[in-house]
Structure formats: structure tokens, C-alpha cells
KEKE-3310 file (N, C-alpha, C; in steps of 0.2 Angstrom, whole numbers, plus 5000, padded with zeros to 4 digits):
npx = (5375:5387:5393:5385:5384:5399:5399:5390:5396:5407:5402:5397:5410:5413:5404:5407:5419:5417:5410:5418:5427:5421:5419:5429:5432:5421:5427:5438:5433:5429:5423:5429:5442:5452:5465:5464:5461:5449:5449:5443:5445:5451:5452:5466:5476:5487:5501:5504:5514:5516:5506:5508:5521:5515:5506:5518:5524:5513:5507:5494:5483:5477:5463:5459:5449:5441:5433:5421:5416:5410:5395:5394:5403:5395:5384:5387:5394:5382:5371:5377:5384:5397:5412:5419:5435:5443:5440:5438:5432:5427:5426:5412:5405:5410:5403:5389:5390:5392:5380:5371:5377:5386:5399:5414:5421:5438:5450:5460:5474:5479:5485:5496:5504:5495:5503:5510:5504:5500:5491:5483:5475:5467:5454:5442:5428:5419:5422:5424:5437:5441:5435:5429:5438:5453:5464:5468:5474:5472:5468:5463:5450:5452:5460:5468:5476:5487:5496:5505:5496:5483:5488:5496:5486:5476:5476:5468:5468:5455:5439:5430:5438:5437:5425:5431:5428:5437:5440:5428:5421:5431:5435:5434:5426:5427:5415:5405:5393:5395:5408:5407:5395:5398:5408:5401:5396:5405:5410:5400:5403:5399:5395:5400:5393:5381:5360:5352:5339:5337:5349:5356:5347:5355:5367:5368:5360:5372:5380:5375:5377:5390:5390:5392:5409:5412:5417:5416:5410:5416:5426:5441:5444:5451:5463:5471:5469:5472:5487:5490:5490:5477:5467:5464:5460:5454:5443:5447:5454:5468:5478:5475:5479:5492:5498:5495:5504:5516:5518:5519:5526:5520:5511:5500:5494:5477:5472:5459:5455:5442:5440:5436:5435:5442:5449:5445:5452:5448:5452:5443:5435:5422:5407:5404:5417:5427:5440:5445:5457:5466:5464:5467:5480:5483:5480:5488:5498:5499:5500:5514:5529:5540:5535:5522:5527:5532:5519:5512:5520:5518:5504:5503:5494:5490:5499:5491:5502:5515:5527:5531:5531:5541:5554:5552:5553:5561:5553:5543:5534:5535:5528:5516:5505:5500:5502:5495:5496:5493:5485:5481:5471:5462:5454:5448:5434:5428:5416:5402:5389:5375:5365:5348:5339:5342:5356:5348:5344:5355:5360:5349:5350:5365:5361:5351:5362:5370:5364:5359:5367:5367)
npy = (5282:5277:5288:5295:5288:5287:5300:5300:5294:5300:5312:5306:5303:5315:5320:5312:5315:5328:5327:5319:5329:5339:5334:5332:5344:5347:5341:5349:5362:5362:5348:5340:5327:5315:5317:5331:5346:5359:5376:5388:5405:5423:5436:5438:5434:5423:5419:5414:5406:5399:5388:5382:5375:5366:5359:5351:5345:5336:5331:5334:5343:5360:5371:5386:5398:5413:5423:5437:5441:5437:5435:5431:5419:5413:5408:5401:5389:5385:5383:5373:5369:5365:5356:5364:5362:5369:5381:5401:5408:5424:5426:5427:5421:5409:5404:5408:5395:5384:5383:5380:5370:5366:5363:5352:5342:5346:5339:5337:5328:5329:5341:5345:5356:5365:5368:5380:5390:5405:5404:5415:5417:5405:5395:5405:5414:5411:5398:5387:5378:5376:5367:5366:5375:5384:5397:5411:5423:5438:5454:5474:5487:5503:5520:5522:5535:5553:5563:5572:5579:5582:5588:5589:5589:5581:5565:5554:5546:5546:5542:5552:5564:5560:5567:5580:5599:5602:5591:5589:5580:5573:5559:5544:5527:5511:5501:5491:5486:5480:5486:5502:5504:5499:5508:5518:5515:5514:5525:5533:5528:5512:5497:5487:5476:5477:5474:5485:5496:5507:5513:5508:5518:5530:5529:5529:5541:5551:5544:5550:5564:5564:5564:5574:5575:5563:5555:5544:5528:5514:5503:5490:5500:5510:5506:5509:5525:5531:5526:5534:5547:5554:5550:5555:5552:5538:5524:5506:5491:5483:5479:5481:5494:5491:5490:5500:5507:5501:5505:5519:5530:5542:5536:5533:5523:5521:5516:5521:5524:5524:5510:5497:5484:5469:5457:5440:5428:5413:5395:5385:5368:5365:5352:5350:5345:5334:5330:5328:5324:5329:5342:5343:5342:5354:5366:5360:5363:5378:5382:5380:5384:5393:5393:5400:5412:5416:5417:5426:5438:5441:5443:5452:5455:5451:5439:5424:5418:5410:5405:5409:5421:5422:5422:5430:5449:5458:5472:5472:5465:5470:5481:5490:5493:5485:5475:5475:5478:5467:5473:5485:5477:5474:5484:5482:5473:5457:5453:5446:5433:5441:5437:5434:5444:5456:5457:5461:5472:5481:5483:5489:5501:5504:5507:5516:5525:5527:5533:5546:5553:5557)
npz = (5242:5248:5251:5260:5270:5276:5280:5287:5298:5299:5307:5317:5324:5326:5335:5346:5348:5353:5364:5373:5373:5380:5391:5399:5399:5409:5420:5424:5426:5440:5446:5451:5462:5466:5461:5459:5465:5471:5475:5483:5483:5490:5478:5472:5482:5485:5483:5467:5464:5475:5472:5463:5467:5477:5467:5462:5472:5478:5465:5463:5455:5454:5455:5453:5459:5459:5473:5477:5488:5505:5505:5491:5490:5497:5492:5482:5486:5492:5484:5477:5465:5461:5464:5476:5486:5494:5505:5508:5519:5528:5546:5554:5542:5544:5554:5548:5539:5546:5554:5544:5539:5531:5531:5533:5547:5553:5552:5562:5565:5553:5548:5554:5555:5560:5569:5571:5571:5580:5595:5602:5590:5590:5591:5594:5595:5586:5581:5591:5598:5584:5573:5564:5556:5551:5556:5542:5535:5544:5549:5552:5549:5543:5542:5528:5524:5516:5520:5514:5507:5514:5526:5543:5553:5555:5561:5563:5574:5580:5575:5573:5564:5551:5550:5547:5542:5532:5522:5513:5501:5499:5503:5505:5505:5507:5499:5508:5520:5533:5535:5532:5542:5553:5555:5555:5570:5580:5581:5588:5599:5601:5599:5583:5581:5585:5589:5591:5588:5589:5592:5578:5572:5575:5574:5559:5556:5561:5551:5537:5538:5538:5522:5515:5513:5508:5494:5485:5485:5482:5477:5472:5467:5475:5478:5466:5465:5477:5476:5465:5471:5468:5476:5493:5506:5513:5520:5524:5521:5530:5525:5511:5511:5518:5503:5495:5501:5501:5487:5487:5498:5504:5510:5524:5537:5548:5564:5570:5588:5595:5590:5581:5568:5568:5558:5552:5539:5535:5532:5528:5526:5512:5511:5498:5494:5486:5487:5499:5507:5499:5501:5515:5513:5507:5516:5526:5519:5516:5530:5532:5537:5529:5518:5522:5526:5513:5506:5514:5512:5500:5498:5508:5520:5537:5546:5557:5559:5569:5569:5554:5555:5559:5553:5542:5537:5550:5554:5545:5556:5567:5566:5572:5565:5558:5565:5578:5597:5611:5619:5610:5602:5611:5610:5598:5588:5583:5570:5571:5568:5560:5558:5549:5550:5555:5546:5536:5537:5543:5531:5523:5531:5526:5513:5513:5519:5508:5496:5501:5498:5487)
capx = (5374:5391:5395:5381:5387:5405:5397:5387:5402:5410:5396:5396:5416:5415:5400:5410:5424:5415:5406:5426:5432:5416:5419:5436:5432:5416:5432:5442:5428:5428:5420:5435:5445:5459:5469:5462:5459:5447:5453:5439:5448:5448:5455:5474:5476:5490:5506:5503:5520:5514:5501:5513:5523:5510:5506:5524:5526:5508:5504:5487:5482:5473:5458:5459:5443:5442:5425:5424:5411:5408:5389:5394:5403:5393:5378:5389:5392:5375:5370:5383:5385:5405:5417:5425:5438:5445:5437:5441:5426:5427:5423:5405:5403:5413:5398:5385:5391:5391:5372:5368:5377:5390:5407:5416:5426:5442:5454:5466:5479:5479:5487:5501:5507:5492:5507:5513:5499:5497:5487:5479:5470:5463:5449:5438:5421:5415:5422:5426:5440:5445:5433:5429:5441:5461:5463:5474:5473:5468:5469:5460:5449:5457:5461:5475:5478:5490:5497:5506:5489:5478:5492:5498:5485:5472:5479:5464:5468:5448:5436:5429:5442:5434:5421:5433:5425:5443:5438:5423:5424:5440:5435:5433:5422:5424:5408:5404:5389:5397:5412:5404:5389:5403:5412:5397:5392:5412:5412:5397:5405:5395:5396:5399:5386:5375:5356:5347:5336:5339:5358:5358:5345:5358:5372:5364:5362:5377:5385:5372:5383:5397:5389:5397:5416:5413:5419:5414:5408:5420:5427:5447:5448:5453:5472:5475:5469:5478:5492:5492:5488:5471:5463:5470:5460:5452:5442:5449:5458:5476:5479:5474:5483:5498:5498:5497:5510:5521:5520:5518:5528:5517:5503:5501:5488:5478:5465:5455:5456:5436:5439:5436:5434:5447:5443:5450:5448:5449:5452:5437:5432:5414:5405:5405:5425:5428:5446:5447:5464:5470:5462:5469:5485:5483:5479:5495:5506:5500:5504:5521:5532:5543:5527:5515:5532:5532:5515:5510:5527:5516:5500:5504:5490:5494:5497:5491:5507:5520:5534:5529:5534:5551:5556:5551:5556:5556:5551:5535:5531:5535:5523:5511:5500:5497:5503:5494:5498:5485:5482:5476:5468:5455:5447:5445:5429:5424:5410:5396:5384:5368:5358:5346:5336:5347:5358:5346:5344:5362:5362:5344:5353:5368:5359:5350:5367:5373:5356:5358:5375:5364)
capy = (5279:5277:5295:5297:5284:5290:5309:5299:5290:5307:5316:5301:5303:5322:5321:5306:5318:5335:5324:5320:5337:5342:5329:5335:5353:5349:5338:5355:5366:5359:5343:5336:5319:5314:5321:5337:5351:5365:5381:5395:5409:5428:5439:5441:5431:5419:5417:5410:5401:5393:5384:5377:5372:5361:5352:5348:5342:5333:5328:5335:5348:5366:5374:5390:5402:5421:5425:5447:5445:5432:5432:5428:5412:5409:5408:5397:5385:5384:5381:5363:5368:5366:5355:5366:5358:5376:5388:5405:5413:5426:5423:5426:5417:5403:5402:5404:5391:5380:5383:5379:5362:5367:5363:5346:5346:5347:5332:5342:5327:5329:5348:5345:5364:5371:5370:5384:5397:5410:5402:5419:5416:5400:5394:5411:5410:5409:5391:5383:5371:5376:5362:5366:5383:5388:5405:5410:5430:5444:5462:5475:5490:5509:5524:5528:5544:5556:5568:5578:5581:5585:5592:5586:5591:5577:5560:5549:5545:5547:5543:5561:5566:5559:5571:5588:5601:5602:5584:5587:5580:5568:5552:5535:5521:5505:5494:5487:5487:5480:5491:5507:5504:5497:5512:5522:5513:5514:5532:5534:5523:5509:5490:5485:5471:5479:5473:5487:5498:5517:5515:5509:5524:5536:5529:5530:5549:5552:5544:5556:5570:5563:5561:5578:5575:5558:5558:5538:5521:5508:5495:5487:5505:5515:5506:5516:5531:5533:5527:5539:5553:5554:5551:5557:5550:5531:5520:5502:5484:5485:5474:5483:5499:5490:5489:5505:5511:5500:5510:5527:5532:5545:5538:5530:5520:5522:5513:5527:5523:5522:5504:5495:5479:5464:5450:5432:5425:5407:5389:5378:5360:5363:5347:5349:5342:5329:5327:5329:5322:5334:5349:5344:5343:5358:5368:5359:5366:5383:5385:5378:5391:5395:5396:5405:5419:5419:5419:5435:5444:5442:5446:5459:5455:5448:5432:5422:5411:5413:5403:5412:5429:5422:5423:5439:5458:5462:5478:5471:5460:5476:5487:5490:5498:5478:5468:5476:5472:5462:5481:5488:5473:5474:5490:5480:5467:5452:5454:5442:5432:5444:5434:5437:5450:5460:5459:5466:5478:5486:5483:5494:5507:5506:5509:5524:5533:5530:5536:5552:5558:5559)
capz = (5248:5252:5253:5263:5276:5278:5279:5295:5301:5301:5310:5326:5329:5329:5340:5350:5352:5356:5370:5376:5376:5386:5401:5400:5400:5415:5426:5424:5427:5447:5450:5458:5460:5468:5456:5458:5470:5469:5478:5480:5487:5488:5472:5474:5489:5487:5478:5461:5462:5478:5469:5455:5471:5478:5463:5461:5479:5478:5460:5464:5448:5456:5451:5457:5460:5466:5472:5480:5492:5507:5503:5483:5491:5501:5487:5476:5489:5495:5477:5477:5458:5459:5471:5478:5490:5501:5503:5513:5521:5534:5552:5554:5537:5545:5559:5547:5536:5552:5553:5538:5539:5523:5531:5533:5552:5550:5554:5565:5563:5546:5548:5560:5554:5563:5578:5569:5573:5587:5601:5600:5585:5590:5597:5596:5597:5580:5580:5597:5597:5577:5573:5555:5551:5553:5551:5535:5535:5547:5551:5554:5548:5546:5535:5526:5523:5513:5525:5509:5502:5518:5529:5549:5556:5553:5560:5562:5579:5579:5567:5571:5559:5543:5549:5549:5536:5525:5519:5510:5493:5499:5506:5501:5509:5504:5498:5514:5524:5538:5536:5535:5548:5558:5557:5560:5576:5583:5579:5591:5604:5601:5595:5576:5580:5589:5589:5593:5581:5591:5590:5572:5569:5576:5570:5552:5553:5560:5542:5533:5541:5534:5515:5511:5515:5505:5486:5482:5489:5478:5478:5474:5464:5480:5478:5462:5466:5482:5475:5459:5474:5463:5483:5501:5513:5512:5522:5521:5526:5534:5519:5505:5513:5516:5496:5493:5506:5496:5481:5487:5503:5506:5513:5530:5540:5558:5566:5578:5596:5598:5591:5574:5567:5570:5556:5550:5536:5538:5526:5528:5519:5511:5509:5491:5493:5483:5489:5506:5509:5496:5504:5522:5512:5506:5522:5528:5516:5517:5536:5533:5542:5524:5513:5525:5525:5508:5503:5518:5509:5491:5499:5513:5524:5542:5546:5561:5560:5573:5563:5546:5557:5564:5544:5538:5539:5558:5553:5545:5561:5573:5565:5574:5563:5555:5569:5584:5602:5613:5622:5605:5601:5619:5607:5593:5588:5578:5567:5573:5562:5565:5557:5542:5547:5555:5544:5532:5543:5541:5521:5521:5532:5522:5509:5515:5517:5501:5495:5505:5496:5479)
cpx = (5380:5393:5389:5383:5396:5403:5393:5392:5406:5405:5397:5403:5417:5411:5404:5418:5423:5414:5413:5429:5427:5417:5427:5436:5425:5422:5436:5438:5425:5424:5425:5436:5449:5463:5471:5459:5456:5448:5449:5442:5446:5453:5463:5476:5479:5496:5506:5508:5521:5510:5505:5518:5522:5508:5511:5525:5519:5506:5498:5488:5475:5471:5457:5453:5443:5433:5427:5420:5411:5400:5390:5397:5400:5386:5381:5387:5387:5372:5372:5383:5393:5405:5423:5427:5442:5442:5439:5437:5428:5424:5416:5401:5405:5406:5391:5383:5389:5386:5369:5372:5383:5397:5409:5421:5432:5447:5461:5475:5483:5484:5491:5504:5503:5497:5512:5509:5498:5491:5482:5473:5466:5459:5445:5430:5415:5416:5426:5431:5443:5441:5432:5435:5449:5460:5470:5476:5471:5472:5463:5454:5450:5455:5466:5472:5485:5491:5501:5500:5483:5482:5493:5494:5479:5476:5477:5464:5460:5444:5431:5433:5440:5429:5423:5430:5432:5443:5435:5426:5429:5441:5431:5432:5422:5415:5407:5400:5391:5403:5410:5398:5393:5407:5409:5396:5396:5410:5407:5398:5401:5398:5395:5394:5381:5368:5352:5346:5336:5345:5359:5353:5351:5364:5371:5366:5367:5383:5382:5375:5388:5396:5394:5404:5416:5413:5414:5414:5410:5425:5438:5447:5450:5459:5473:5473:5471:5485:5495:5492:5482:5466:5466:5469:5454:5449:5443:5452:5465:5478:5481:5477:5491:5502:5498:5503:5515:5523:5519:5518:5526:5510:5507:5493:5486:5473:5463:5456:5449:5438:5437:5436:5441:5444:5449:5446:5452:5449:5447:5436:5425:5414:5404:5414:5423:5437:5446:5453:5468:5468:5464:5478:5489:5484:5486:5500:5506:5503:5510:5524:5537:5537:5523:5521:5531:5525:5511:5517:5520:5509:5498:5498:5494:5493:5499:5498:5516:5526:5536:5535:5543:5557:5558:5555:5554:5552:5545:5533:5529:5529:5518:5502:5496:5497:5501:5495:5493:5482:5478:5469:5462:5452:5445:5439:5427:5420:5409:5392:5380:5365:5356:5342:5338:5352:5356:5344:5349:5361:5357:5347:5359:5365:5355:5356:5368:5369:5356:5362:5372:5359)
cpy = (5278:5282:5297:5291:5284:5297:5306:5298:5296:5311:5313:5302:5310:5322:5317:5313:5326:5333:5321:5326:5340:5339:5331:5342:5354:5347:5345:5360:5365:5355:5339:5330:5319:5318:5330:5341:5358:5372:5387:5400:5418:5432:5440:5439:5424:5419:5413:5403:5395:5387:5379:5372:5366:5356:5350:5343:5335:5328:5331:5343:5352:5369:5379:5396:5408:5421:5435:5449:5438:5430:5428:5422:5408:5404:5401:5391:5380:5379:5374:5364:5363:5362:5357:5361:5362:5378:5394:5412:5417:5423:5422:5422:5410:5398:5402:5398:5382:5378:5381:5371:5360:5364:5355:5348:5343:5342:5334:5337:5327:5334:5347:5354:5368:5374:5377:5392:5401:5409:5406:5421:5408:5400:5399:5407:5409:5401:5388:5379:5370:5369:5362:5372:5383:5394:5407:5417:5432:5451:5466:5482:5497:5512:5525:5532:5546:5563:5574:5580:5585:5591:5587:5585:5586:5570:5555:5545:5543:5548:5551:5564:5566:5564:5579:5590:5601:5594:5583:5585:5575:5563:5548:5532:5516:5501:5490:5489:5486:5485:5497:5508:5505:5504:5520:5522:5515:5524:5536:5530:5516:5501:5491:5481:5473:5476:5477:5494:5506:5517:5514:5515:5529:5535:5532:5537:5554:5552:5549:5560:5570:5563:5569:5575:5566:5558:5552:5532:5519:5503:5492:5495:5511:5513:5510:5520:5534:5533:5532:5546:5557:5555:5554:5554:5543:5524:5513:5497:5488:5481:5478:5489:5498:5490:5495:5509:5509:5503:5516:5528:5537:5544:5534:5530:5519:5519:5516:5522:5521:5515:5502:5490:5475:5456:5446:5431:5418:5399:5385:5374:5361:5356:5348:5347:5337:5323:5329:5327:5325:5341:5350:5345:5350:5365:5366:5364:5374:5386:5381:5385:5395:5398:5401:5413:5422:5421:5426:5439:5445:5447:5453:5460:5450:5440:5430:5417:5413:5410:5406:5419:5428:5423:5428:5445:5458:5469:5479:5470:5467:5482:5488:5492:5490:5473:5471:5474:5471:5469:5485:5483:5472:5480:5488:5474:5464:5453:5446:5441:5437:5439:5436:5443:5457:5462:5464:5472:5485:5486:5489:5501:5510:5508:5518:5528:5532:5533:5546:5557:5557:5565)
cpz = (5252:5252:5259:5271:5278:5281:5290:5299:5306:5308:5317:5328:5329:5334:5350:5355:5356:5364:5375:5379:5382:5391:5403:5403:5409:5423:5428:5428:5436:5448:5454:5457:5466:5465:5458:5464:5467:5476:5479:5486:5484:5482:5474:5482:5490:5481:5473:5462:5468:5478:5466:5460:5475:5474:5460:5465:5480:5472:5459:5460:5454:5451:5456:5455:5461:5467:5478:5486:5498:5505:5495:5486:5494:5496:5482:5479:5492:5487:5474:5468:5456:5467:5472:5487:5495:5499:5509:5515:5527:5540:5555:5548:5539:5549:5555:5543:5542:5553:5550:5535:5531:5525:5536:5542:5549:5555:5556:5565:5557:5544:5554:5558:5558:5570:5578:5571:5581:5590:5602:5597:5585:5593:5599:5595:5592:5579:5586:5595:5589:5572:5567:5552:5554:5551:5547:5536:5540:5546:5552:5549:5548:5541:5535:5523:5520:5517:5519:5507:5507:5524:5537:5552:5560:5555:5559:5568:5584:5574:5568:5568:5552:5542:5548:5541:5530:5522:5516:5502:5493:5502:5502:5503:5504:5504:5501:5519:5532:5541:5538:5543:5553:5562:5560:5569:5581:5584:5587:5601:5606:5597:5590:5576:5586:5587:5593:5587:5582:5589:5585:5569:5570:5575:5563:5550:5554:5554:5538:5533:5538:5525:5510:5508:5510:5498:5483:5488:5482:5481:5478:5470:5467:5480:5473:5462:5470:5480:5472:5463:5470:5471:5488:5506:5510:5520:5521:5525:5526:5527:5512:5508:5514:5506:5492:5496:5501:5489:5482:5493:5506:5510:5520:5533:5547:5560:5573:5583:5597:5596:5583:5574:5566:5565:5553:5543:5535:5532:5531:5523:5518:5510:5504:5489:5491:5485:5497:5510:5507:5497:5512:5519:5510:5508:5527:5526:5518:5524:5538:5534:5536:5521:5514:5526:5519:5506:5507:5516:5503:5493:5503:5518:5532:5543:5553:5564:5563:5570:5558:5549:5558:5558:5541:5542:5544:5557:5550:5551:5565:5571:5565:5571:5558:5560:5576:5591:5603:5617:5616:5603:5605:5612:5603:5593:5582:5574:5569:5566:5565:5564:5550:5543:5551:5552:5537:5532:5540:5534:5521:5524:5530:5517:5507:5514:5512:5497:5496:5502:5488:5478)
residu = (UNK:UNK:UNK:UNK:UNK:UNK:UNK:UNK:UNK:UNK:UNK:UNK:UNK:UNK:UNK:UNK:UNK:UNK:UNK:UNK:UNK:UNK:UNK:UNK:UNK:UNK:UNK:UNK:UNK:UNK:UNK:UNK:UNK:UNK:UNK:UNK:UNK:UNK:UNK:UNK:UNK:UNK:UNK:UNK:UNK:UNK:UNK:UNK:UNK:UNK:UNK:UNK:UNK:UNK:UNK:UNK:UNK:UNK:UNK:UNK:UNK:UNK:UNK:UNK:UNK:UNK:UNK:UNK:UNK:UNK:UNK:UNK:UNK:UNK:UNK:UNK:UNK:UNK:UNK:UNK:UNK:UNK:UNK:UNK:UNK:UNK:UNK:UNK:UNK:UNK:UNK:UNK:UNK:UNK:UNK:UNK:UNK:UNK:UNK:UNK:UNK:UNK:UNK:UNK:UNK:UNK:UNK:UNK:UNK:UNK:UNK:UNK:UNK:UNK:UNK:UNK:UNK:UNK:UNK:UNK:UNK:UNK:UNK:UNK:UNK:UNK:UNK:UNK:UNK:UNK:UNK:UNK:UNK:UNK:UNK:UNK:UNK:UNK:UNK:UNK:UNK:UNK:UNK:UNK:UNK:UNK:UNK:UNK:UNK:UNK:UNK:UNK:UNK:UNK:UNK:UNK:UNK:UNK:UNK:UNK:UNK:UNK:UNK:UNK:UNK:UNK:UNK:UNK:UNK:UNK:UNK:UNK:UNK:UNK:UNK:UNK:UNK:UNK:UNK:UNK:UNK:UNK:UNK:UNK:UNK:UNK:UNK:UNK:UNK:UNK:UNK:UNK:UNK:UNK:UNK:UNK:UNK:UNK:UNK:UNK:UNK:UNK:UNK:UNK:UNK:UNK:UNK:UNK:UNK:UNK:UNK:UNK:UNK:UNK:UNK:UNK:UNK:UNK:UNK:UNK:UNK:UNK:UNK:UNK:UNK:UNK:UNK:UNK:UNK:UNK:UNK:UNK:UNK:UNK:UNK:UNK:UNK:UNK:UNK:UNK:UNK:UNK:UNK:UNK:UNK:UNK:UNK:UNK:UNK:UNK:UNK:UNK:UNK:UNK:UNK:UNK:UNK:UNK:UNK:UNK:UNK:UNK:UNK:UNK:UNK:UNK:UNK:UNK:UNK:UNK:UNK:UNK:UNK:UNK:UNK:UNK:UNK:UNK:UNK:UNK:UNK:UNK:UNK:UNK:UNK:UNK:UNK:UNK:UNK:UNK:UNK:UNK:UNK:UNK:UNK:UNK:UNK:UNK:UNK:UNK:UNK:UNK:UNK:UNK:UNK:UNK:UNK:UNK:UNK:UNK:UNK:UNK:UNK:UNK:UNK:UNK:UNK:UNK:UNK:UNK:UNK:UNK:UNK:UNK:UNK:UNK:UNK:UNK:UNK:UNK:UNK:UNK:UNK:UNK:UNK:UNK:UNK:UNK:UNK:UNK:UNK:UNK:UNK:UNK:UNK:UNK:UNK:UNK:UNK:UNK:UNK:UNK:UNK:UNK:UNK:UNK:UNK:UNK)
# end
């Protein structure tokens, strides 16, 4: 009996301490506190040692997230499994977040640094008056290209170039619906958010046309293959082509003339925050005029943030090909929410072309 009542004893303090480490492991796991901030951002999109930074300067312990797609955060979100406390949706996600009643406004005393942002970037028309978003990132949509590999003659000056016959077999479209469509629709000189159902028919078969000269539709594995010279010519963000430029001075990047997409991706408070004094602090820090230097050095996408620039390499700021002036800027366009069933629209027409190159 009294081995059997020790053997119990035993059994209720390991169950006692399982039952511990799991409320420990579910606090971690993002439900939030004071203590504690949840972070949902996008993969490789911030300075590690900026994090370590903030909870030096705060006290406040980061739970950092990546998600790969606006709809995957958006889904998360929607779902309120997790308190996440930032989040960094793009600009049509910012508006249909705002729809759907997901984001907390933003308590613009709170962020005295936003004084730090280019007036350009504010107040667009996804979010009037910045009332739930700052924008963190932008840039734009392009191709780099490998002029050792294709030759001179090809600059991309026009997305009618993706289409010349020495191509076939040598291009790479990133995994995006709105990307590709977008680039179909531009190509035909037409709006990236168009809502009409003849132009996105004739866009459509115009990319069919192109399915030759197209090798693969992927994803983040278009940087090492351009960089290894494994690719030559690549549709893609100014971001993610800055990244390879870095490692492989052969390539270079051009956003055709008909026009292309112009996108933000922006810091919002979902209503699943937990700390909301520690997510405004949060958004403070990053657009501090050192930080937001350093951490658009780490990431190499553009940053909205006029102080940030006064920091860095002139020679990043001046270069056009990331930092376009307000005259390039007239040809380029926002992605708009469409909606649900237009955007289903584009996914099934995306789909068709990918479809077509089988």
C-alpha cells in the first residue's frame, strides 16, 4: 500500500509539472502579456539583432512569426488562434483587414517617429489618414536579368521583351497571381486591378503566348538560381533582386515603361494584441531614423523613411532602379482590394496559364 501511494504521489507531481511546462510552452507559443510581444511578419524581413535590441531597451520578450503569403496571414489572423501583437500585411490586405473589422487604430501619439516618414507614403487610399497602417517596406515589381547570359540586346525597357523568341525556356515568374496577371494586363496597357472580364480574357491569352519562353513558376528559389547564373531572366520584387545583385554583379534590374506595380507593406495592430502599448512601442522603434537604416541595409528592400535614408549609402538612396523618382512613380499602381470574387477571377486565370505551359 505504501508503495503504491508514493508510486501515486509520484504520478500527480509529474502530471503537476507537465501541466506547468505546457502553460509555459502555450505563454510562448503567442498569447501575449505585457511582458511579451507577438511579431507576425514576413520571412527574412528584419534584422535579428534589432529584435534583441528592443527587448534590451524594453524588457518586453519577442515572439517572432514569418508567414509567405498575405492570404496565409490573413487566415491565421481571422482564425484569432494566436495573439499576434504586429503584423505586416500588404496594402490591399491592410483594406481588407479594415473590412472585416481585424485591426486595432493606431494611436498616432504613441509613434512620434512616424515624423520620420516620407509624406509621399502617407495617407494613400487604402488607409485615409494612416488610421490603422504605417508603411514599413515598399518597392516595386520588375525583372532582373543576366545580360552576360542573354546578351545587350534585351533590356526590358518593355515587358514585350519577356516575350522575344531567344528566351524560350529562360524565364521565371514568381508565384503570384496578382503578380503575373498584373504583368500580363500592364503588358497590354491596361490596369493591374482592372474589373473587366474581356480584358482579363485577352490578357490571359496573351501570357499563354508567353508559356513557351517560361522555364518555372516558384517561389524564394529564383535568388539562387540567378545568383548561381543557373537562371538569366526572372520576374520579381526590387527587394528580392536587390539580393541577388548583391551577390552576383552580373545581374541588373528594370521596371518596363508600360507601368507595374507599386506596393507597401505596412505594420498594423490586429485585435488579437494583447499588448498594445508594446506593439505601439514597437512600430516606434522600428521607424527610428538609426534602426530603420539599419534594418533596410539587412533587408535591402526600400524604405519609406526619409531620416533612415539621410544615413545610408547615397548610392543606394540614388538608385533609381529602387528608389524611383515621383515621374516613374505616375506609371506605376497599388494593387486594390478586388474583392472576393474577382479576385477569384485572377487566381482561376492564373491558373489557366500555368495550366497551359503543361
Amino acid at each position: 500500500m505504501k508503495q503504491l501511494l508514493q508510486a501515486t504521489i509520484a504520478i500527480v507531481i509529474a502530471c503537476a509539472l507537465l501541466f506547468l511546462a505546457a502553460s509555459q510552452l502555450q505563454v510562448k507559443g503567442g498569447k501575449g502579456g505585457k511582458d511579451t510581444l507577438t511579431v507576425f511578419n514576413w520571412g527574412e524581413y528584419i534584422d535579428p539583432d534589432l529584435i534583441k535590441e528592443f527587448e534590451k531597451e524594453t524588457g518586453i520578450h519577442v515572439i517572432y512569426e514569418t508567414f509567405d503569403s498575405n492570404e496565409a496571414m490573413l487566415t491565421k489572423i481571422q482564425q484569432g488562434g494566436s495573439a499576434y501583437d504586429v503584423a505586416a500585411p500588404s496594402e490591399y490586405t491592410v483594406e481588407m483587414m479594415k473590412e472585416k473589422d481585424l485591426l486595432i487604430p493606431l494611436d498616432h501619439s504613441k509613434i512620434p517617429n512616424m515624423k520620420n516618414i516620407d509624406p509621399y507614403f502617407l495617407n494613400l487610399a487604402f488607409d485615409p489618414g494612416n488610421e490603422y497602417s504605417l508603411p514599413y517596406f515598399w518597392g516595386t515589381v520588375g525583372i532582373v536579368y543576366n545580360p552576360t547570359m542573354i546578351g545587350d540586346d534585351l533590356t526590358f525597357e518593355s515587358w514585350e521583351d519577356l516575350w522575344d523568341p531567344s528566351l524560350k525556356g529562360k524565364v521565371f515568374l514568381v508565384d503570384g497571381a496578382r503578380e503575373v496577371m498584373g504583368m500580363g494586363l500592364n503588358s497590354i496597357g491596361q490596369s493591374l486591378n482592372t474589373k473587366d472580364d474581356q480584358i482579363l480574357r485577352t490578357a490571359t491569352d496573351k501570357l499563354i503566348t508567353l508559356a513557351p519562353n517560361v522555364k518555372a513558376i516558384i517561389g524564394d528559389e529564383i535568388t539562387p538560381l540567378m545568383i548561381n547564373n543557373e537562371a538569366s531572366v526572372a520576374l520579381t520584387w526590387s527587394g528580392q533582386a536587390a539580393d541577388m545583385m548583391f551577390e552576383n554583379e552580373d545581374l541588373t534590374y528594370a521596371v518596363p515603361e508600360e507601368g507595374s506595380n507599386l506596393w507597401f507593406d505596412n505594420f498594423v495592430i490586429p485585435k488579437t494584441s494583447k499588448n498594445i502599448d508594446g506593439a505601439h512601442a514597437f512600430i516606434n522603434f522600428m521607424l527610428d531614423a538609426e534602426v530603420n537604416a539599419q534594418n533596410t541595409d539587412y533587408v535591402g528592400y526600400s524604405t519609406p523613411n526619409l531620416a533612415a535614408m539621410e544615413l545610408m549609402d547615397p548610392e543606394v538612396v540614388e538608385d533609381e532602379r529602387y528608389y524611383p523618382d515621383e515621374e516613374t512613380r505616375e506609371h506605376l499602381e497599388v494593387y486594390e482590394n478586388l474583392g472576393l470574387e474577382w479576385l477569384g477571377k485572377y487566381n482561376e486565370l492564373f491558373l489557366e496559364f500555368k495550366m497551359s505551359m503543361n
